[in-house]
C-alpha positions as CSV (number, residue, x, y, z in Angstrom):
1,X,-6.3,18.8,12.9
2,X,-6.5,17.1,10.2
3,X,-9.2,17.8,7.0
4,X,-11.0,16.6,3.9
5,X,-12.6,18.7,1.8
6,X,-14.9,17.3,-1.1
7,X,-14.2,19.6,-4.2
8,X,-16.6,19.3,-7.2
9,X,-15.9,20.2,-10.5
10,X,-18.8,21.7,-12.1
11,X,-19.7,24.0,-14.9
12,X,-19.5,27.5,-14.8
13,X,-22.4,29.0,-14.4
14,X,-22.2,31.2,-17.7
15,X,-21.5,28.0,-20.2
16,X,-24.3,27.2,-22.1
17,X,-25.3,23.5,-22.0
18,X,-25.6,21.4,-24.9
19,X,-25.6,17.7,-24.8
20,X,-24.1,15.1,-27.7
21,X,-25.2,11.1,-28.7
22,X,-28.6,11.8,-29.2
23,X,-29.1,13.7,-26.0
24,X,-27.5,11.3,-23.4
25,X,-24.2,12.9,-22.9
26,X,-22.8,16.2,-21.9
27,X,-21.3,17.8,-24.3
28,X,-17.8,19.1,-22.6
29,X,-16.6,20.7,-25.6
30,X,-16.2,24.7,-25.1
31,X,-16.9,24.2,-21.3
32,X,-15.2,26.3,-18.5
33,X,-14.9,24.3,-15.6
34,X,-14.2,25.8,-11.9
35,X,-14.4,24.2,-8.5
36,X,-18.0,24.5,-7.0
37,X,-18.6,27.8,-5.3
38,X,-20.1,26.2,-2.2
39,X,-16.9,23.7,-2.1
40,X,-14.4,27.2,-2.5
41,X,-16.0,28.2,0.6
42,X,-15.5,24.8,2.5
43,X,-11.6,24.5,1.3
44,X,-10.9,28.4,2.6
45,X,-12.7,27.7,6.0
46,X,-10.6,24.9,6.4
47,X,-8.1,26.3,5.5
48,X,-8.5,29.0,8.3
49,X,-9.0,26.6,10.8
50,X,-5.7,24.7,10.4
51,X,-3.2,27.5,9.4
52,X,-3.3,28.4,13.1
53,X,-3.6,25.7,15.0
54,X,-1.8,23.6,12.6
55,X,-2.7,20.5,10.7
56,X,-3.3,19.1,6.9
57,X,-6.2,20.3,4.5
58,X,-6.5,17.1,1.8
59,X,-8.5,18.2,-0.7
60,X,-10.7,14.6,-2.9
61,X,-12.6,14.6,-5.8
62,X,-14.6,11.7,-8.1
63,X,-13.8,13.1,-11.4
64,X,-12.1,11.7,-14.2
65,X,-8.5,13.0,-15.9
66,X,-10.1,16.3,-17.0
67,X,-10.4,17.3,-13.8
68,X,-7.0,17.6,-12.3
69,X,-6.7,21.3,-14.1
70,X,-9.0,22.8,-11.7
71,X,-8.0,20.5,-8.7
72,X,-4.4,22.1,-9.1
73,X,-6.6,25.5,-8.3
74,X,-7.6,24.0,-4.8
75,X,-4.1,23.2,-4.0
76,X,-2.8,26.9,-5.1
77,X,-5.2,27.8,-2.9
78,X,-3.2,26.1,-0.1
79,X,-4.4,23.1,0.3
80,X,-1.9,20.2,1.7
81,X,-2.6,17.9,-1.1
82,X,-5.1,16.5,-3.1
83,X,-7.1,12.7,-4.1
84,X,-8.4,12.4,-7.4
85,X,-10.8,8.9,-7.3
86,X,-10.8,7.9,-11.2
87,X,-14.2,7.6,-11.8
88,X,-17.2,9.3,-13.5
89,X,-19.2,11.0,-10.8
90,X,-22.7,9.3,-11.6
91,X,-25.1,10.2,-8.8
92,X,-24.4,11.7,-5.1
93,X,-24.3,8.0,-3.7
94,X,-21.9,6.9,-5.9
95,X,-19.7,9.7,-5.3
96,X,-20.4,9.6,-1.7
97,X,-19.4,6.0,-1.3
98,X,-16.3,7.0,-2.9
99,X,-15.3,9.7,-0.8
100,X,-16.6,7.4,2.5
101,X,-14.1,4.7,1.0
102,X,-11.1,7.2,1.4
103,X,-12.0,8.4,4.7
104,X,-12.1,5.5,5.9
105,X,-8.0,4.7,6.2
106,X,-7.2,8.9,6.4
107,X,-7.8,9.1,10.4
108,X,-9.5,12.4,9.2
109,X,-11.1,14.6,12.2
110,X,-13.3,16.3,9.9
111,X,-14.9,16.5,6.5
112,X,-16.1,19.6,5.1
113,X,-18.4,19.9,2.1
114,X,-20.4,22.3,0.1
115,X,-23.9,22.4,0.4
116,X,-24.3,21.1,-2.7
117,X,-23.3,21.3,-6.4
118,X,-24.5,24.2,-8.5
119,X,-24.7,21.5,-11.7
120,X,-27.4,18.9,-9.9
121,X,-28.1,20.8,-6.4
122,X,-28.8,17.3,-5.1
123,X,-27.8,18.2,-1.6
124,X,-27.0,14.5,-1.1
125,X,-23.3,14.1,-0.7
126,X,-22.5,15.4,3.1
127,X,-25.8,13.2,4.7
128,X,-24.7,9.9,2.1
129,X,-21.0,10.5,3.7
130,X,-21.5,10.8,7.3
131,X,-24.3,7.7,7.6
132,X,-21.5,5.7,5.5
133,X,-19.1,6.4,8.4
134,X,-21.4,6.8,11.3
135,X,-20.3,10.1,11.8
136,X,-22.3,13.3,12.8
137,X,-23.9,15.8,10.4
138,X,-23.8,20.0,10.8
139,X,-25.6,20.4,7.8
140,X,-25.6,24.6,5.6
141,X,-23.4,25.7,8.7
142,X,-22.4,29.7,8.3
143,X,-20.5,30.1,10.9
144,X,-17.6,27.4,11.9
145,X,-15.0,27.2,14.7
146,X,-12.9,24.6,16.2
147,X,-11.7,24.2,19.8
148,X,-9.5,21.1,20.7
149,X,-11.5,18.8,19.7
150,X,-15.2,20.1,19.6
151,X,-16.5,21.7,16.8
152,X,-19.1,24.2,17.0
153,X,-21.4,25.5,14.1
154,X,-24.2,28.6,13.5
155,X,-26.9,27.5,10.4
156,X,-30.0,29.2,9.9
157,X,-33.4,27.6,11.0
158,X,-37.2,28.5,10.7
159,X,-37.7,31.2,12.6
160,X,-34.3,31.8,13.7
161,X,-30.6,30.2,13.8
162,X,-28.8,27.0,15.9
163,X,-26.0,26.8,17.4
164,X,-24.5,23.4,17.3
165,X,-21.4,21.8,19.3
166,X,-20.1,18.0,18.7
167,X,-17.3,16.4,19.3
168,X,-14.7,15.0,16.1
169,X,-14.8,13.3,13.7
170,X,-17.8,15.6,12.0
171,X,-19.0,15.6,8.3
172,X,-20.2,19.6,8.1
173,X,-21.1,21.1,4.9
174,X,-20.6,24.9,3.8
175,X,-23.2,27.5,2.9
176,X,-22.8,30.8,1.7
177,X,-21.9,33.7,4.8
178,X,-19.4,31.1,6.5
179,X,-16.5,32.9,4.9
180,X,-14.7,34.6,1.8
181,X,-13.5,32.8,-0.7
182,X,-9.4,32.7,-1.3
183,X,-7.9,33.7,-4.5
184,X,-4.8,31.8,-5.4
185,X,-1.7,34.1,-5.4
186,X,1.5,33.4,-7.6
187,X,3.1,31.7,-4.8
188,X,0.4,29.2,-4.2
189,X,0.3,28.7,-8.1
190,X,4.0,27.9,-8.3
191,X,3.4,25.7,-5.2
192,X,0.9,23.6,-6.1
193,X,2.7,22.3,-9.3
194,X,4.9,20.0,-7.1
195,X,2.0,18.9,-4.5
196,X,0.7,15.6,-4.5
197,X,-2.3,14.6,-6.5
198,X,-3.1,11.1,-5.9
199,X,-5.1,9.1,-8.1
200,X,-6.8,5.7,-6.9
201,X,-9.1,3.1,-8.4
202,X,-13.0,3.7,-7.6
203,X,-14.9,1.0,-5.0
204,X,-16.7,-1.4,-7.5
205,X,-20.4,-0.1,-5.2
206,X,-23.5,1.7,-5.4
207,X,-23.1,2.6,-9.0
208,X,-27.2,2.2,-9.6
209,X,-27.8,5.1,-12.1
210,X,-27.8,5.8,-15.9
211,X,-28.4,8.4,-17.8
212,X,-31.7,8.1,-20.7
213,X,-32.0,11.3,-21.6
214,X,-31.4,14.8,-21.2
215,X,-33.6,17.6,-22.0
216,X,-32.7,21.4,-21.6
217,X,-35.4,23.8,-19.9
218,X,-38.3,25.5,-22.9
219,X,-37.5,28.8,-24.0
220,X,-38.5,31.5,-22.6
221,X,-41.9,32.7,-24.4
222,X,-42.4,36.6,-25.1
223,X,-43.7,39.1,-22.4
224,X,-47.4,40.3,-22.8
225,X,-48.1,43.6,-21.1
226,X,-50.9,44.2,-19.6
227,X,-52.3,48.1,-18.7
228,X,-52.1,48.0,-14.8
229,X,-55.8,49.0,-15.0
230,X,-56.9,46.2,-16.6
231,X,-56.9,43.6,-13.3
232,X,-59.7,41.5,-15.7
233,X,-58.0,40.6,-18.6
234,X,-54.7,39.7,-16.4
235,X,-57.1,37.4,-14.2
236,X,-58.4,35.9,-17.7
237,X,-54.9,34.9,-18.7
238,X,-53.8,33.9,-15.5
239,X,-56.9,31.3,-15.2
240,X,-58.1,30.7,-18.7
241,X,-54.6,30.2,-20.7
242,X,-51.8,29.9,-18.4
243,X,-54.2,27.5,-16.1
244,X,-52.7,29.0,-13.2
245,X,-56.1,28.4,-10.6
């Protein structure tokens, strides 16, 4: 069996966000970076499926030199070895193209991503990546097994959940329940020092999207209380100053 797993790099989710050049960059300065929680998952179920059976776990990002820190994370956690496409990570097509690129000459059986990002929550990257290759989707799966060659997957639905079964090569994507995250021991650190971590020239394609401006959320405004007698004045608010119906 042999696995991709797409590995963002994001912000963690206790930085505060401040941007630089007149508010069209982000400002990295001060920033922790880890891999994206929704990604950890993916790595650590694939990383359960092959330990047994046997097989490679190549982890691939679209990130630029900065990012190799927190790759080296993914390989301590035991990943096989890792693809670092040199490239600033624009939009989800861009990075999906990318990724499809690689795949492309890797003879992979599966990909495995996270849902999505927790920095742009675009969702994009897993649908992007398996209508590049033609491959099949199991999108938010939270339960994941393999058997030979048929992969079958639990996600929740309306109303209820799905069971899904399709043969390799499959593009899934992780959501939270599928598993527990690994934490890299000392071994895995000392390890992942000497595994590969390839870096290749982006695909010159689908790089559509700039940046104008960013703007950060208002602040939040005080809290008025209201006596929980007074249903009037709370409806006055609610319709007359917040415009709410």
């Amino acid at each position: 069996m042999k696995i991709l797993v797409c590995v963002s790099v994001v912000p963690d989710t206790t930085t505060k966000i401040t941007f630089t050049d007149g508010n069209t960059q982000f400002n990295k300065t001060g920033v922790q970076f880890i891999i994206n929680p929704y990604d950890e998952l993916a790595l650590t179920r694939a990383l359960d499926i092959t330990e047994p059976i046997g097989g490679t776990v190549t982890v691939i990002t679209v990130g630029e030199a900065d990012t190799e820190p927190v790759i080296r994370k993914a390989l301590a956690m035991g990943a096989t070895d890792a693809i670092r496409v040199d490239a600033n990570p624009s939009d989800g097509m861009y990075v999906a193209a990318q990724i499809a690129e690689q795949a492309k000459s890797g003879e992979y059986d599966m990909i495995l991503t996270g849902r999505e990002s927790i920095d742009y929550n675009g969702g994009q990257v897993q649908g992007l990546i398996a209508e590049m290759l033609n491959w099949p989707l199991i999108n938010v799966a939270m339960e994941l097994d393999v058997t030979d060659k048929k992969v079958t997957a639990v996600r929740d639905i309306d109303g209820g959940r799905e069971t899904i079964s399709v043969n390799t090569p499959v593009v899934v994507s992780a959501q939270k329940d599928l598993c527990e995250p690994r934490i890299p021991n000392m071994r895995g650190i000392m390890m992942a020092r000497s595994k590969p971590l390839n870096v290749v020239s982006a695909e010159d394609k689908y790089n559509y999207t700039s940046v104008n401006k960013y703007d950060l959320p208002p602040a939040k405004s005080g809290v008025k209380m209201i006596d929980a007698a007074n249903a009037e004045e709370l409806i006055d608010l609610l319709h007359n100053t917040e415009k709410l119906f």
